[in-house]
C-alpha positions, 0 to 999 in steps of 0.5 A: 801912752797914758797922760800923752794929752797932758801939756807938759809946762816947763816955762819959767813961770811955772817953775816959780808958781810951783816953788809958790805953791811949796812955799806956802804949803811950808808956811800953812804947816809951821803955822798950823804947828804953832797954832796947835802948839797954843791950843787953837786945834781948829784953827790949824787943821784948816792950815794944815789942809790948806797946806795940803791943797798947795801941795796938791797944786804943786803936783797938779801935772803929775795929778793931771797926768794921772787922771788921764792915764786912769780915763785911757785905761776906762776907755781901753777895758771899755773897748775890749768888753765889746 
């Protein structure tokens, strides 16, 4: 099935590394919150996409997955064009 390359990680580690990357992306928000909140709007849209890109590290084997099930479906059309 699609995704069936992707190592599933379940260890305790990766577990704490993903709850990292939540609470950062947590922090990144109320940050950029307050620095909206004074005015300083450049200052917090680069928390919030900072904020952002810890979420995306929190999905990044569900984002993993996703590419290789996107790269199997490529090569099976590939192969029924032939």
């Amino acid at each position: 099935m699609y995704g069936d390359d992707v190592k599933k990680r379940k260890g305790f580690g990766q577990i704490i590394i993903t709850a990292m990357f939540i609470w950062s992306a947590l922090l990144c928000h109320f940050e950029a919150s307050s620095l909206r909140e004074e005015g300083d709007i450049s200052n917090a849209a680069l928390y919030w996409f900072f904020g952002f890109t810890a979420v995306l590290g929190a999905f990044r084997f569900k984002i993993a997955k996703l590419i290789y099930g996107l790269i199997e479906l490529k090569k099976i059309k590939n192969k029924n064009k032939l």
